[in-house]
C-alpha positions in Angstrom: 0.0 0.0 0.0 1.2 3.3 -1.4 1.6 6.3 1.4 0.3 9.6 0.6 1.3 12.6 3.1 3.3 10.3 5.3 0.1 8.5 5.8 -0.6 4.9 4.8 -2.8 4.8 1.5 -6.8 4.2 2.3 -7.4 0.2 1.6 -9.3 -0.1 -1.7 -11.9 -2.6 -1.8 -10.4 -3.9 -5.0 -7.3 -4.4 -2.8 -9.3 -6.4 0.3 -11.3 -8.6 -3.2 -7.8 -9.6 -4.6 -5.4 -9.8 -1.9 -3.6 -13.2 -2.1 -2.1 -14.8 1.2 0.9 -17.3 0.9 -0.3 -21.3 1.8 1.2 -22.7 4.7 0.7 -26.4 5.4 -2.5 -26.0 8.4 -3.8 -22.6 6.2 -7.7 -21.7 6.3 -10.3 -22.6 4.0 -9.8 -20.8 0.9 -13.1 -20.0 -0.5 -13.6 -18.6 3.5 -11.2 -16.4 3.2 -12.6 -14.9 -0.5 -16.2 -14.4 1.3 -14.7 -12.6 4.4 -12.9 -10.6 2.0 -16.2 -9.9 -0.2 -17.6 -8.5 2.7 -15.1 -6.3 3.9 -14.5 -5.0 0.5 -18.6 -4.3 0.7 -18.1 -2.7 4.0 -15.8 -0.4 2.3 -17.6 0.9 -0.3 -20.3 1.3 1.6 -18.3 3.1 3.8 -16.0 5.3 1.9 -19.7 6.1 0.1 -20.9 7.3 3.6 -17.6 9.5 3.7 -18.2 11.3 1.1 -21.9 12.1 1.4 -20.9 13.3 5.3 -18.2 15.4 3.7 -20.5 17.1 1.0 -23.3 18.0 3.9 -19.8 19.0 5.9 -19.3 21.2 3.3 -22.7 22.7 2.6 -23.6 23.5 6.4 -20.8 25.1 6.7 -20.9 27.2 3.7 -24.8 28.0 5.4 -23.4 29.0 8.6 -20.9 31.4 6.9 -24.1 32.7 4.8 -25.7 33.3 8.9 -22.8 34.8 10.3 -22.6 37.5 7.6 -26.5 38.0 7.2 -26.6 38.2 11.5 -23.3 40.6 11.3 -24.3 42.9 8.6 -28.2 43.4 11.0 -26.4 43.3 14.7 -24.2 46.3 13.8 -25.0 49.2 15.9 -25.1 52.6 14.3 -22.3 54.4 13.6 -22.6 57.6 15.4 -18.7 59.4 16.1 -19.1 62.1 19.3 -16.1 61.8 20.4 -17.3 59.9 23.3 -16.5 56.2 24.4 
C-alpha cells in the first residue's frame, strides 16, 4: 500500500477482493477467506460512500453558517454615530 502525506494509502476494496495470502501447510479454507474478504471489501464501499456524502453536507452546512454569520453581522451592527465619546 502506497503512502500519501506520510500516511498509509486508504485500503481499496479492490485491494481487500484480490489480496492473495501465501499457503502454509494448516492454512484456512480458501473460499472462506474470498467471502470474508467480499464482505469487507462491501463494507468499504459502503463506507468510503458514507464518507463522502458526510463530507458534501460538511461542506454545505458550513458554507450556510458562513451565509448566517454574515447576514446576522451585517443586522447586529449598531449605528455608527462618532461624538467623540466612548
Amino acid at each position: 500500500m502506497a503512502q500519501v502525506y506520510g500516511y498509509p494509502a486508504r485500503l481499496t476494496p479492490h485491494e481487500v477482493r484480490t489480496r492473495a495470502f501465501t499457503a502454509q501447510l494448516r492454512g484456512v479454507d480458501p473460499d472462506e477467506v474470498r467471502e470474508f474478504q467480499a464482505r469487507v471489501a462491501d463494507e468499504l464501499t459502503m463506507l468510503n460512500e458514507t464518507v463522502r456524502l458526510l463530507s458534501r453536507e460538511n461542506d454545505r452546512i458550513g458554507r450556510a453558517l458562513r451565509d448566517w454569520q454574515i447576514m446576522h453581522a451585517q443586522e447586529c451592527r449598531p449605528p455608527h454615530h462618532n461624538s467623540g465619546h466612548w
